[in-house]
C-alpha positions in Angstrom: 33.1 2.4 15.6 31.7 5.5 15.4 31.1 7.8 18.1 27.9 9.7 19.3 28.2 12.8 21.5 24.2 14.0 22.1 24.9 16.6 24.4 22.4 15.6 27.1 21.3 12.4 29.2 20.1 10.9 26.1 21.8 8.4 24.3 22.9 7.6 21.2 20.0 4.7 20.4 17.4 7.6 22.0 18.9 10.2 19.7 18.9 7.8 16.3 15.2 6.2 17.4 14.1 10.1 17.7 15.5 11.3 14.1 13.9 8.2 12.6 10.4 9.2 14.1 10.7 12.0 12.9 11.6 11.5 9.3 8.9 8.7 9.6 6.4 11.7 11.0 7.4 14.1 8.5 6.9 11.8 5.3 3.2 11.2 6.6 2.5 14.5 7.2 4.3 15.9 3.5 3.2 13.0 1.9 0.4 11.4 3.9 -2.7 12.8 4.6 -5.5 12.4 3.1 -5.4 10.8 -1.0 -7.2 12.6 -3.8 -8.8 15.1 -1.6 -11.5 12.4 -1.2 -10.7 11.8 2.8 -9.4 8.1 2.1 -6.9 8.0 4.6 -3.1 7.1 3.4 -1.7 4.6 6.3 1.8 6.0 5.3 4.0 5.7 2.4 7.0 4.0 1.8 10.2 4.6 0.0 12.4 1.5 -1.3 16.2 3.5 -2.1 15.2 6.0 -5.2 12.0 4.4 -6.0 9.4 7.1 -5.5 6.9 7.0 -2.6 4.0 4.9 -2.9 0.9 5.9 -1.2 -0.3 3.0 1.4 -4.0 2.2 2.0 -4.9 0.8 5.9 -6.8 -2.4 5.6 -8.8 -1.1 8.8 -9.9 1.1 6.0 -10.4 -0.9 3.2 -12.7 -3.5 5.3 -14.9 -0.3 6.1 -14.7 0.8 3.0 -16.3 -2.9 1.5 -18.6 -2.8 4.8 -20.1 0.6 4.0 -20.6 -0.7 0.0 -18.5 1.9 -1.1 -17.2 2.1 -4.3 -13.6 0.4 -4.0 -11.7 -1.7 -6.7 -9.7 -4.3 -5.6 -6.9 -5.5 -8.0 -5.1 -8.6 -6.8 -1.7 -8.9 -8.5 -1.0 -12.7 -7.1 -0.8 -15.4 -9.5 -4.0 -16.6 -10.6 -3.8 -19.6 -9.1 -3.5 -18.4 -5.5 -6.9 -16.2 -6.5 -8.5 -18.8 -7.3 -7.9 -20.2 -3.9 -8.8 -17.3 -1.7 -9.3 -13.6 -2.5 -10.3 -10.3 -0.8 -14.1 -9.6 -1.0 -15.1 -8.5 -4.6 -11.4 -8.7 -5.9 -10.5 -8.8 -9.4 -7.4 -10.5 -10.7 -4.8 -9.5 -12.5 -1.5 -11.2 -12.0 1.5 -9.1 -11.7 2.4 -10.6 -15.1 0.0 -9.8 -16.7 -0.5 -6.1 -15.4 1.5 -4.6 -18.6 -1.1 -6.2 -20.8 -4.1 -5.6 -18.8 -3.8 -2.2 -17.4 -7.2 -0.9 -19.6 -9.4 -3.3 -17.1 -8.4 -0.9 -14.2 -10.9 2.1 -14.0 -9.6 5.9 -13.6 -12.1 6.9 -11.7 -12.7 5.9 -8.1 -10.2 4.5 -5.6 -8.2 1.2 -6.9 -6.2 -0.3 -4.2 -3.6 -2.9 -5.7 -2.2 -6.0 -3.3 -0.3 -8.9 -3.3 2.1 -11.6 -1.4 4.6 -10.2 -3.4 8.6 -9.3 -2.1 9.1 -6.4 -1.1 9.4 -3.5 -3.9 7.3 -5.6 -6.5 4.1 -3.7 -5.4 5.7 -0.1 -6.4 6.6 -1.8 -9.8 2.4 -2.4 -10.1 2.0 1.0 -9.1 4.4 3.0 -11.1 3.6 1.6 -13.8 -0.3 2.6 -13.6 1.5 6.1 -12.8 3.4 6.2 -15.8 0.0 5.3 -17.8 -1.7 8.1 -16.1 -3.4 6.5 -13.7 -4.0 8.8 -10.4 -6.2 6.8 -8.0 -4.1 4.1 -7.1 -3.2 3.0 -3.8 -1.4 -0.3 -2.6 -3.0 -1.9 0.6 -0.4 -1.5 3.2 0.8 -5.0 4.4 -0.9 -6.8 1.2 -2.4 -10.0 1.4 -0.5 -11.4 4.2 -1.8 -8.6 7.3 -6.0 -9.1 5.9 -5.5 -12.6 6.2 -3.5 -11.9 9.8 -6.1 -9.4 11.3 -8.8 -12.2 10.3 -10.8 -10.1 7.6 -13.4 -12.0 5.6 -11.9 -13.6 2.4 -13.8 -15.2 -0.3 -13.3 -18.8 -1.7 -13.6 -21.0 -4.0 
């Protein structure tokens, strides 16, 4: 067991739940912000081990963002077949598989926000490799597929 001495009232749990907060704060201010200089707001990014951050995308913002008509490519990376069955609004598909192949159908200008049901770590792999190929205005929608269809956003169907 290890031990924890904080020096004051607080305990251990306080003292770790603190440090985490403020790692969490820190990597959203260093490497938050705002994305491209184009006031898109980053939700946060996350770090998966030595994979490099990945800049996140609020869906609060990507449902103004569609509201508004601004311009705002979707990509989904889910198989086709679950596309076909439901799909953010004005989302184009390109399966996760097929991505390598496919990459020249994503524009390099504007914002692209990439999502999926995918596990966890399988959207970086979309997004590093657009990074590798150069591409710079790529987000990934924080939460993915699962929290728009949570929060009750409007989907389009068959």
């Amino acid at each position: 067991m290890v031990s924890c001495r904080t020096g004051s009232s607080a305990s251990c749990r306080e003292v770790g739940w603190a440090q985490t907060m403020t790692r969490a704060l820190r990597s959203l201010v260093i490497g938050g912000g705002w994305l491209l200089a184009n006031a898109v707001p980053v939700a946060a990014t996350h770090s998966l081990g030595p994979m490099p951050t990945v800049p996140l995308v609020a869906a609060d913002y990507v449902k103004s963002a569609l509201a508004a008509r601004e311009p705002i490519r979707l990509i989904d990376l889910r198989p086709s077949k679950d596309y076909e069955v439901s799909r953010l609004p004005q989302a184009q598909s390109i399966p996760l598989s097929e991505l390598r192949n496919r990459d020249s159908e994503i524009p390099r200008v504007g914002l692209v926000v990439l999502y999926c049901t995918c596990a966890p770590g399988e959207d970086w792999h979309a997004y590093e490799l657009l990074h590798v190929r150069g591409y710079r205005n790529v987000v990934v929608l924080a939460g993915g597929f699962s929290q728009w269809v949570e929060r009750g956003y409007p989907l389009e169907k068959r």
